[in-house]
Structure formats: structure tokens, C-alpha cells
C-alpha positions in Angstrom: 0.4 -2.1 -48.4 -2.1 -5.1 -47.2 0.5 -7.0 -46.0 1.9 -3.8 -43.7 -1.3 -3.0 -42.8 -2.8 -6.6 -41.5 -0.2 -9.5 -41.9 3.3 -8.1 -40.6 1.7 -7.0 -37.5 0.2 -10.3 -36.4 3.6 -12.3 -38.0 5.7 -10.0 -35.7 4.1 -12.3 -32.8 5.8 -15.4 -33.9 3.6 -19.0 -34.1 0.9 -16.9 -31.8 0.5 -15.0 -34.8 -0.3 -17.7 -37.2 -2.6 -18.7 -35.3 -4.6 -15.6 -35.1 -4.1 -15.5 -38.6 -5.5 -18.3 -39.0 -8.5 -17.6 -37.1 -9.0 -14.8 -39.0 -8.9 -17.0 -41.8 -11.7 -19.0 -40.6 -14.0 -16.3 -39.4 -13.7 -15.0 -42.8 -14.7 -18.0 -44.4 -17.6 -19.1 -42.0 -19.3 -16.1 -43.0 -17.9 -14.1 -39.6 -19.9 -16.9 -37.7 -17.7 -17.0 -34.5 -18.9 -20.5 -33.5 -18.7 -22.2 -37.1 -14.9 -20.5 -37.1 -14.2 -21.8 -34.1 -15.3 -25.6 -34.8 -13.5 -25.2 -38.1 -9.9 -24.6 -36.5 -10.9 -26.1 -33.6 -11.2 -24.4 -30.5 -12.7 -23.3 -28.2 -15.3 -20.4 -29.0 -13.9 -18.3 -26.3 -10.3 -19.0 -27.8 -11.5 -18.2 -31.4 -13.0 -14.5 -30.1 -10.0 -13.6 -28.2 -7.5 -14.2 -31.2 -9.9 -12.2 -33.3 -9.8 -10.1 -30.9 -5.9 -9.6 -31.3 -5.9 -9.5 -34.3 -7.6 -5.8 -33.9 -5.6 -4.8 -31.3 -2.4 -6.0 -33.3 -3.7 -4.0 -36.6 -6.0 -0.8 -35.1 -8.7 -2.3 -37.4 -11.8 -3.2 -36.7 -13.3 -6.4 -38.5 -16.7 -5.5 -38.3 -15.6 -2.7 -41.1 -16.3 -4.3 -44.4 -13.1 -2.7 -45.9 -11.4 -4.1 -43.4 -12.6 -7.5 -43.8 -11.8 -7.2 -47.3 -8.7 -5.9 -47.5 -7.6 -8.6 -44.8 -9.7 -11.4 -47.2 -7.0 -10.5 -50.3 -3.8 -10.3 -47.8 -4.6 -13.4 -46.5 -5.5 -14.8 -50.1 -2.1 -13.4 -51.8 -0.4 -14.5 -48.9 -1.4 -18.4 -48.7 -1.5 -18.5 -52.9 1.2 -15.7 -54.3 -1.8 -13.7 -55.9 -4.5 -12.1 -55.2 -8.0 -13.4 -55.5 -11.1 -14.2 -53.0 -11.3 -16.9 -50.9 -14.1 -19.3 -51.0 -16.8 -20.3 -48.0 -15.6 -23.8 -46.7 -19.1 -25.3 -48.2 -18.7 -23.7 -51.6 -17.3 -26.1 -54.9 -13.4 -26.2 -54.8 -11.4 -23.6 -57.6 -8.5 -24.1 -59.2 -5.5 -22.0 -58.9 -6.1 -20.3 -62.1 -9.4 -19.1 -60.0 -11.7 -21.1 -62.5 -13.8 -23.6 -61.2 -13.7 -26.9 -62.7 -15.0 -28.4 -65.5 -18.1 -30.3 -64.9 -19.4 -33.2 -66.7 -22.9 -34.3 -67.3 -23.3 -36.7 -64.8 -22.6 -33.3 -62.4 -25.6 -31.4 -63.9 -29.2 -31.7 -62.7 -32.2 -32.6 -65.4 
């Protein structure tokens, strides 16, 4: 149902569509910062906006909705892993694929 709704839509345009769906990627995991997306991929600001853009036209959603930006967050997710699960911010500590976060040692924790 996600994957109707937000992927096959933006796939349907070919390699222009990965790369929206990529933006979208970003944006979602620079905290919908625009700028911080669009250094992330990179591009251009302007380039960043107009694929997120797109992407809206493409779906008919809006992703200022917070249902939409989390229903797009798991597609994405199930799409780039296999399963469902929510992706991280760029600047937070790395998961493994079983979604735990790794074991940390001593030397790792603060006194």
C-alpha cells in the first residue's frame, strides 16, 4: 500500500525518479531542513526543492503532512532494507540491521 502510494509513482519516472527519491530521503533525514538535504546529496538548494517538489506532484501528497512524511519514512526504509523500521538522522549513532544499536564498551561511556 506504501509502496503504491509514494514509491511506484516516482520509480515510474526512471533514474529522475531515484533521484527525487533520494532527495526525499535526505530531507527526511536532515530533519526537513531543505539546505542541510541539499548539501547532503549535493545539490543545489534550488535543485533539492524542486525534486521535493515532484515528488508531491508525482504522489498528490503533501510532505508537510506528518502522516505523509511518515508513511513515506517506512516506504523508503522497507524499500532500501527489505523491512520496515525508522530511519535514523545522519548525526545520530549507526544501528544495526537487526535495528539494535551496538554494543558499547567502557571506554564509550562517559564518568
Amino acid at each position: 500500500m506504501l509502496r503504491a502510494r509514494y514509491l511506484e509513482p516516482v520509480a515510474a519516472q526512471g533514474p529522475f525518479g531515484e533521484l527525487i527519491l533520494e532527495a526525499v530521503a535526505a530531507y527526511l533525514a536532515e530533519d526537513r531542513n531543505v539546505p542541510r538535504a541539499a548539501r547532503v546529496i549535493p545539490v543545489h538548494v534550488t535543485t533539492a526543492r524542486y525534486r521535493l517538489r515532484r515528488f508531491e506532484e508525482l504522489t498528490g501528497q503533501s510532505l508537510d503532512s506528518t502522516e505523509t512524511m511518515v508513511e513515506v519514512s517506512f516506504a523508503l526504509s522497507a524499500r532500501s532494507e527489505g523491512a520496515i523500521s525508522v530511519p535514523r538522522r545522519s548525526s545520530e549513532a549507526w544501528t544495526s540491521p537487526s535495528g539494535k544499536p551496538p554494543q558499547s564498551t567502557s571506554s564509550d561511556r562517559r564518568s
